[in-house]
N, C-alpha and C positions, 0 to 999 in steps of 0.2 A: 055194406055198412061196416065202420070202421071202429073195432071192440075199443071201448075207453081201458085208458090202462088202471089195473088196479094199483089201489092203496093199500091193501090188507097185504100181510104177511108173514111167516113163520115165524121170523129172528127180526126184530127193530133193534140198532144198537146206536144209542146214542154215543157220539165220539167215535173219533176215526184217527186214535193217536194208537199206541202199540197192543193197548189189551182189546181196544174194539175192533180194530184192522185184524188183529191175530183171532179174535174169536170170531169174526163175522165171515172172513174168509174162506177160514179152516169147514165152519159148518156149510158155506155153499158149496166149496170147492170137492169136500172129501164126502158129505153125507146128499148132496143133490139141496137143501134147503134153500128154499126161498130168500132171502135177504134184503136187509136193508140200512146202510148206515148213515148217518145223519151228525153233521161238523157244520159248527156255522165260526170253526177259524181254519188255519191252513191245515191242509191233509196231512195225516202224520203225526198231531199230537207235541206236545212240548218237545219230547226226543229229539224229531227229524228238526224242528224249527227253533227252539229257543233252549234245546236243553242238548243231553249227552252229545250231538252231531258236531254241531257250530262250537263246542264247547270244546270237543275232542280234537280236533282242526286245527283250535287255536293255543290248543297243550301240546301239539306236534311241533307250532312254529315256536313256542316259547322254550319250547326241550332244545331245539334247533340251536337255536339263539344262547342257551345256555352252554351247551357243548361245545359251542365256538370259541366262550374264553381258554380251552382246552387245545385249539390249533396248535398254539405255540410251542405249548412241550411237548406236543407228540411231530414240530420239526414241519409243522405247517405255514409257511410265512407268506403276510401282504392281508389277514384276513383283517386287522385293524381297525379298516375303513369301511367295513360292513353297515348298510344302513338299510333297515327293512320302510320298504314300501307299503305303507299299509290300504293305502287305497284297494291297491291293486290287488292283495291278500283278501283283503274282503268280496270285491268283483270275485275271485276266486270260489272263496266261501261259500259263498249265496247262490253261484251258480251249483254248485254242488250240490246245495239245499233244494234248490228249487226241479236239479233231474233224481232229487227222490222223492219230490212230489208228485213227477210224471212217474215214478216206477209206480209209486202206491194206486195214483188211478188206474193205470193198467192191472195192475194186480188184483184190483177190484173187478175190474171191466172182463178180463178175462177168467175170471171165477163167477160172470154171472150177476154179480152183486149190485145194487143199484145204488147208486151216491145220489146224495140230498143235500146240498149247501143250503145251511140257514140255524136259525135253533129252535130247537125241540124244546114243546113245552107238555107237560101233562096234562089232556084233560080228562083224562079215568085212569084206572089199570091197564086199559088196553088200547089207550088213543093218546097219540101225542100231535102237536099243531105245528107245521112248519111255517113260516109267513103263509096264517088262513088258509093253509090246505091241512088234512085231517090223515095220518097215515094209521095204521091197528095193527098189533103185534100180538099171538101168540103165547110168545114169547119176548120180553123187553130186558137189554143190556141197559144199564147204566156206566159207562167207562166215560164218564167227559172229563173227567184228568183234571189238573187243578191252576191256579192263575200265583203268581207273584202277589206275597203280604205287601199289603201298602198301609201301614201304620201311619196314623196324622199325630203329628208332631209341630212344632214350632219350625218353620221354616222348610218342613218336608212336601212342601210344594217344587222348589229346587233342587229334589232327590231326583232319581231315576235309578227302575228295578230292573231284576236279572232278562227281563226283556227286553226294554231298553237298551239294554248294555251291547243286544246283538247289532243296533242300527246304528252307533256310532259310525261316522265317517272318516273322522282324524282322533289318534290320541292325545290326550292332555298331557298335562306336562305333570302336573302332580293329581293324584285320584287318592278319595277314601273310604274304602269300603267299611258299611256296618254289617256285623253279621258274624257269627262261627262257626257257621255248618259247613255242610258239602259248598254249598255255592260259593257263600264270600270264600273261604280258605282257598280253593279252587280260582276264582277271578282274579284274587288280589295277586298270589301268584304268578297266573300269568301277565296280569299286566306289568306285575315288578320286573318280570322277565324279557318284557317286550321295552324295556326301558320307561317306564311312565314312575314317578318315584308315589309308591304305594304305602298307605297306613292303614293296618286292620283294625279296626275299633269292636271290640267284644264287651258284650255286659258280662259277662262270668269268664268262662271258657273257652276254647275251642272245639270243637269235634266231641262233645262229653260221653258218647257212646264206646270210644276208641280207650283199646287199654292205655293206661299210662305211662307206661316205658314206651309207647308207639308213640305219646302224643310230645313226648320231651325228646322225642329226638328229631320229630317232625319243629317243632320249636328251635332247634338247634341250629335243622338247617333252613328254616325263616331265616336266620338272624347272619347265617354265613352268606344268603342269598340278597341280603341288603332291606330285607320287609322289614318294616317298621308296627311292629306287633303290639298292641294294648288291651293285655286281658285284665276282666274286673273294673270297666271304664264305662258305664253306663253314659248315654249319650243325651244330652238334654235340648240343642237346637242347631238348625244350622242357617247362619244369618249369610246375606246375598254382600258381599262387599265393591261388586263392580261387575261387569261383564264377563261372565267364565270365572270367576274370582267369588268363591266363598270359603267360608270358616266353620267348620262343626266345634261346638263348645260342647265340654265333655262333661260331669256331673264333679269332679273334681277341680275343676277351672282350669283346664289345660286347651289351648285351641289351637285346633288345626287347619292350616290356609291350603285349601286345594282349586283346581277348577272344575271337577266331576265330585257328586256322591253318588254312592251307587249302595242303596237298600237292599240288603241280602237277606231276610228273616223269614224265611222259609217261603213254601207253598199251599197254600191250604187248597182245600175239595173243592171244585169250579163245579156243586150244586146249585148255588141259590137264585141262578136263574131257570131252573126247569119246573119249578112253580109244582113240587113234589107233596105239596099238602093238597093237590087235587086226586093222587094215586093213596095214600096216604103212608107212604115210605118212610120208615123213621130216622134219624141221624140222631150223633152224639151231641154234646154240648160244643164240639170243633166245629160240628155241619158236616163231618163226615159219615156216611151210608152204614149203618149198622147190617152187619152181614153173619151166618153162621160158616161153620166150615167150607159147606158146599157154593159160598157166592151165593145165598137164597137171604133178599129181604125179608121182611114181615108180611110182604104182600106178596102172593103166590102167581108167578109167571111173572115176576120182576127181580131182576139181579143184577149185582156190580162186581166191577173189578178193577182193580189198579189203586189210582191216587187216590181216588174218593171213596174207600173205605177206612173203615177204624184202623187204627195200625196199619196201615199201608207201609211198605216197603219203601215204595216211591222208587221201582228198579224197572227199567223197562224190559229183561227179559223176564221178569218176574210177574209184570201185567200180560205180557204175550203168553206163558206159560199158563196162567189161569182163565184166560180167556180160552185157550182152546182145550184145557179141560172141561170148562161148564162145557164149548157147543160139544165136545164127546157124550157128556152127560148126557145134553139133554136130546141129541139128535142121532146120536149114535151106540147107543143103548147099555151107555158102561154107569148104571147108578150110582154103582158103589164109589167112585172115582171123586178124588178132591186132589184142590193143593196140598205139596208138602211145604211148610214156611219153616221149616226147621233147618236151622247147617244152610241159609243160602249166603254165598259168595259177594260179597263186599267188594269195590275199589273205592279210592278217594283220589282223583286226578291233582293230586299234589307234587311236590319236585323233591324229591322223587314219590313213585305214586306210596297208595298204601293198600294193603290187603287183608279183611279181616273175614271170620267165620266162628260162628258159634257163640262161643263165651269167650269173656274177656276174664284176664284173673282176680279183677275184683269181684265180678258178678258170681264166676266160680266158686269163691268165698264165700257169697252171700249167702246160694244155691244148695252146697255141700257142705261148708264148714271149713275155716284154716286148714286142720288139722290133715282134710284128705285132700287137698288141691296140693300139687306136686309142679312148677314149671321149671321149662328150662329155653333160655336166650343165647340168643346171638349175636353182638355187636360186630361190623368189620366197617371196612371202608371198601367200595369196589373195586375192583383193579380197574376200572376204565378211569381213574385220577391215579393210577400208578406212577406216570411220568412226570407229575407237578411235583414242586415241594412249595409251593402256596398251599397252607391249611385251608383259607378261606374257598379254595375253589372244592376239597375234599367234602362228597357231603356224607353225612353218616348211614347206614343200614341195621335193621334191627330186626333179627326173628327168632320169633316164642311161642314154644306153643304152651299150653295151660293144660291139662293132666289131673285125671280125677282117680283117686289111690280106692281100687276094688277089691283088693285080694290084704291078705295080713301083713304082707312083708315087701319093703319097697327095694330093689336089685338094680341096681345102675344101670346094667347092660341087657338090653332084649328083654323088659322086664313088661310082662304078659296082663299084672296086675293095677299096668297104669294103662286109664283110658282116656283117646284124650278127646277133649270138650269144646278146644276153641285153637284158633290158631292166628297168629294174628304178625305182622313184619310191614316194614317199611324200606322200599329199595327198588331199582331198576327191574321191569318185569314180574313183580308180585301182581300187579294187578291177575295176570294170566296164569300162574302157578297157582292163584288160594281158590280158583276154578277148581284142579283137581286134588285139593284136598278138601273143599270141599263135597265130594265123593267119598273120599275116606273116612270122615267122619260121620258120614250118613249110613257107611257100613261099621260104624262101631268098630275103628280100627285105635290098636293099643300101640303105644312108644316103639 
C-alpha cells in the first residue's frame, strides 16, 4: 500500500519570488526543514521576470547604445550605421529569463523543497487552499511580492504597465511614460536610449527620496540625453487617436502624440487575493502586512517579508536577506536575530546609475538640525568623454557625502568629530561602490 503524500508541513511560504525562494530554501537546505512554497505566477518573483533581471539586460543594451556615439572620438570608424535588432534582443532576454526559472526549480528540487503552482488562499492560521486541495503550515511565509498600480483614468484602458512593457515585440517610435519613481525614470531612459523618442510625465517630481544635488544633475543629464522631462504636469487623460496613435492630455493643456503609454506608479502588496481576513492578519490602509521587527504578524506562526510589508524596501537582496533571517530564527535557533534596515545600499538604473545610503542632506537637516549637518561634494565629468569636445555627449557626476558634527570643533582634514550619515553620487559604477560604503556607515565611520 502506497502512503498518500502529506499536506502538512513545517515552513508553507507563499511566493516563490527573492524573499520566499531565499527563506524557504535556506530553512530546508541548511536546518533539514520540511518545506513548502506555493506561486501561482512565474518562479522567481517580479525580480527574475518583470523586475531588476529583464530590466538590467536592457540597461546593458542602452549603456551600449549610448557609448557608441563616443566611437568616433576615441578613433572608431564605420559605427554610424548601427542599428539594433530588437527582436532578436528580446528572443535573447527571455531566454535568459526563462533558464533562471529552470535554476530556481532545481534549486528548490535539490534542497528538498516542494513547489506548488497555483494561489494560496487562507482558510485559518494554519491552512491555506490551493485549487481545492488543503496544505497546513506550522509555520506560514507571507512573501507574495507585489503587482503593478493600475490607476483608472480616462482613457487608461490604452495604457500598458511595467509588465507589459516586458512583452513588447517591436519598438514605437515615440513612447510616454507616467511616473517618477525607480520604474518610469529607469524605462523612459532606456528607451530614449534605444532610440524610441521618450516623454516623462511627473505630477510633482522625480525620485523625491534622492538628495537634491543628485536629482539636478540626474536632470542635467535627461536633457543632454534627448529625454523630454515634465515635472509638476499632472496628467488627466489619454485619448486613442488611430491605431498605435494616442495623445496623453496633461492638466495644463499641453498634449502629447505617442504610440505607447506606459503607467509607471508604483507597486503595491499582491495581498488581496489570499483572502487574509480568514487568518486574521492585519494590513495598513496601503494593504500592506503590518509586521514588527522580527517579520512577526499579529497572528502567531504567520510572517511576511519583502514587498508586502509596511515600508518595504522593495530591494530584492533586501527580501532574500530577511527571509533567511526569519528561517534562522525560527528553525535554527537564533531568537535574538532580526533585520538590520538601516544604511542599506541603494542604486537607481539611470544613465549614468545612482547610488545612495543613509541620509540625504535634507533629511540630515531635518533629523539633527542645520547647524550640525556638515557636507561635502563632488562635481566632475569622467574621463571616459575625455576625447569628445561635444558638451552634449559629457554627462555630469556628483558625489556627497552628508556629515553630522559630534565633537565641538569642526578641522578640515582627518576630522574624527564628523560622522557621516548618508552618502549619496551619481556616475559610472556607483551603483557598486555605495555597496561598500554602505559598510562604513553601519560601522559608524567618521570623514
Amino acid at each position: 500500500m502506497v502512503e498518500a503524500e502529506s499536506n502538512e508541513f513545517d515552513y508553507l511560504v507563499i511566493g516563490a519570488g527573492s524573499g520566499g525562494v531565499g527563506s524557504g530554501r535556506f530553512a530546508a537546505g541548511t536546518f533539514g526543514t520540511k518545506v513548502c512554497i506555493i506561486e501561482n505566477r512565474a518562479i522567481g518573483g517580479t525580480c527574475v521576470n518583470v523586475g531588476c533581471v529583464p530590466k538590467k539586460v536592457m540597461f546593458n543594451l542602452a549603456s551600449f547604445l549610448e557609448e557608441a556615439h563616443l566611437f568616433a572620438d576615441y578613433g572608431v570608424k564605420g559605427t554610424e550605421g548601427l542599428k539594433l535588432d530588437y527582436a532578436f534582443f528580446k528572443e535573447r532576454r527571455d531566454a535568459y529569463v526563462k533558464r533562471l526559472n529552470g535554476i530556481y526549480v532545481n534549486m528548490l528540487n535539490n534542497n528538498g523543497v516542494k513547489y506548488v503552482e497555483g494561489l494560496a488562499q487562507f482558510v485559518d492560521a494554519k491552512t491555506v487552499e490551493v485549487e481545492g486541495k488543503h496544505y497546513k503550515g506550522k509555520h506560514i511565509l507571507i512573501a507574495s511580492g507585489s503587482y503593478p498600480s493600475a490607476p483608472t483614468f480616462p482613457g487608461s484602458e490604452h495604457c500598458m504597465d511595467s509588465d507589459d512593457f516586458f512583452t513588447m515585440t517591436e519598438l514605437p517610435e515615440k513612447m510616454v511614460v507616467i511616473g517618477g519613481g525607480y520604474i518610469g525614470v529607469e524605462l523612459a531612459q532606456i528607451m530614449q536610449a534605444l532610440g524610441v523618442k521618450t516623454t516623462l510625465v511627473v505630477r510633482s517630481q522625480i525620485l523625491r527620496f534622492l538628495d537634491e544635488d543628485v536629482r539636478q544633475v540626474l536632470l542635467e543629464n535627461m536633457e543632454k540625453l534627448g529625454l523630454d522631462v515634465r515635472l509638476n504636469s499632472p496628467h488627466e487623460k489619454v485619448e486613442k487617436l488611430g491605431e498605435n496613435e494616442y495623445a496623453l492630455h496633461l492638466a495644463n493643456g499641453d498634449k502629447i502624440e505617442c504610440n505607447k503609454v506606459l503607467v509607471a506608479l508604483g507597486r503595491p502588496p499582491n495581498v488581496d487575493p489570499l483572502k487574509l481576513e480568514n487568518c486574521g492578519v492585519k494590513v495598513d490602509k496601503y494593504g500592506s502586512v503590518i509586521v514588527d521587527e522580527y517579520s512577526n504578524t499579529n497572528v502567531e506562526g504567520i510572517y511576511a517579508v519583502g514587498d508586502v510589508i509596511t515600508g518595504a524596501l522593495g530591494l530584492t537582496p533586501v527580501a532574500i536577506r530577511a527571509g533567511r533571517i526569519l528561517a534562522w530564527r525560527l528553525f535554527g535557533g537564533r531568537k535574538d536575530l532580526k533585520m538590520n534596515y538601516t544604511n542599506v545600499a541603494t542604486a537607481v538604473f539611470s544613465h549614468p546609475p545612482i547610488g545612495t545610503v543613509g541620509l540625504n542632506e535634507e533629511e540630515a537637516i531635518k533629523k539633527f538640525g542645520e547647524d550640525k549637518v556638515v557636507t561635502f561634494k563632488g562635481n566632475f565629468v569622467n574621463m571616459l568623454y575625455s576625447p569628445t569636445a561635444d558638451e552634449k555627449k559629457k554627462l555630469k557626476s556628483l558625489f556627497k557625502l552628508v556629515c553630522v558634527q559630534t565633537g565641538p570643533e569642526v578641522v578640515e582634514e582627518g576630522n574624527a568629530h564628523l560622522k557621516v550619515v548618508g552618502a549619496n553620487g551619481i556616475g559610472k559604477t556607483i551603483d557598486e561602490m555605495i555597496q561598500l560604503l554602505s559598510v562604513c556607515l553601519n560601522m559608524g565611520a567618521t570623514k
